[in-house]
C-alpha positions, -999 to +999 in steps of 0.1 A: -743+161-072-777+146-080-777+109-084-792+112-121-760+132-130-732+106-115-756+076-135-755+099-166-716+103-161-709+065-156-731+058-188-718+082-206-679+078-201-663+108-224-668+142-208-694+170-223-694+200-194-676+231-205-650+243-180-667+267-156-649+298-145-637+285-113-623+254-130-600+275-151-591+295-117-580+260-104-562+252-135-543+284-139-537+279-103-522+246-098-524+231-139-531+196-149-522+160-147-511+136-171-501+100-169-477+081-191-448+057-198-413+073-195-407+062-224-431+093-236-413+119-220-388+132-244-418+132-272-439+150-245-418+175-239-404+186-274-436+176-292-468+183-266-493+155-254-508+138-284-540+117-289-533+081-289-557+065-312-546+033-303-553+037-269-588+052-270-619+028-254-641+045-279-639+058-314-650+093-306-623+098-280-597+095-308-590+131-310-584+138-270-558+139-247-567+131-209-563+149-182-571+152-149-572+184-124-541+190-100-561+192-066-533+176-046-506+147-041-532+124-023-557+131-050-527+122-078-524+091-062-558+081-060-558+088-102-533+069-108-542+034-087-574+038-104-561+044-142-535+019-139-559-008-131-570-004-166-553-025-191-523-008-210-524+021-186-511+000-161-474+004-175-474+043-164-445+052-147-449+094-148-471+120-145-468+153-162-480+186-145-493+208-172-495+242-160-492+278-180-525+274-204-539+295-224-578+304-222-577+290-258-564+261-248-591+259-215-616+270-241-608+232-258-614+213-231-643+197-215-647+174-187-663+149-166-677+161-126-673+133-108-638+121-113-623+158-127-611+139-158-603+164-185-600+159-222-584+183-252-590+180-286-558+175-303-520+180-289-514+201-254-481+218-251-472+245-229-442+261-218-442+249-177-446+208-182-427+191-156-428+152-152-425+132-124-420+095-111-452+077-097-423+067-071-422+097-055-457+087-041-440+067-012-423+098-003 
């Protein structure tokens, strides 16, 4: 990636590329990750992932739910001891793995090249979302 891209993706923090092909591939493949409280997981599961206003750093990121891509344990990890060094994200406990979207659903997403951050306008709920404890990283 050329240097002028990662500036203009640090600048400019929500994401604006359209899923390519291969992205979807990947995300049919191996789905998407999610991080929360546990207390969320109940809603999560009977209710989808909703936006959290209250949460958002900017008022244009209202609307979306985060994501990132499911590459691999390490890379989980890594996501998570970055997000929860930021503020009220450092109370998540659980991850969700997202997996069984549609291309409608794909077709709603954009995201961010550098990091693999996803977002979705409005709620995500499929029929495969498992959770799991950030514990399970010292496995």
């Amino acid at each position: 990636m050329r240097i002028i891209e990662i500036i203009k993706n640090l600048i400019f923090r929500t994401p604006k590329n359209k899923l390519s092909y291969e992205d979807m591939v990947q995300i049919k493949e191996k789905g998407l990750v999610h991080f929360t409280d546990k207390c969320n997981v109940n809603s999560i599961i009977n209710e989808g992932i909703k936006p959290c206003p209250e949460k958002s750093m900017r008022r244009s990121e209202r609307e979306f739910t985060w994501f990132y891509m499911n590459q691999s344990k390490k890379d989980i990890m890594d996501k998570y001891n970055t997000i929860k060094t930021k503020g009220r994200r450092a109370s998540y406990d659980v991850y969700f793995i997202i997996k069984n979207l549609s291309d409608d659903q794909m077709k709603n997403m954009l995201y961010r090249e550098y990091d693999k951050a996803i977002v979705h306008k409005g709620v995500l709920k499929t029929d495969d979302m498992e959770y799991y404890s950030v514990k399970d990283f010292d496995d």
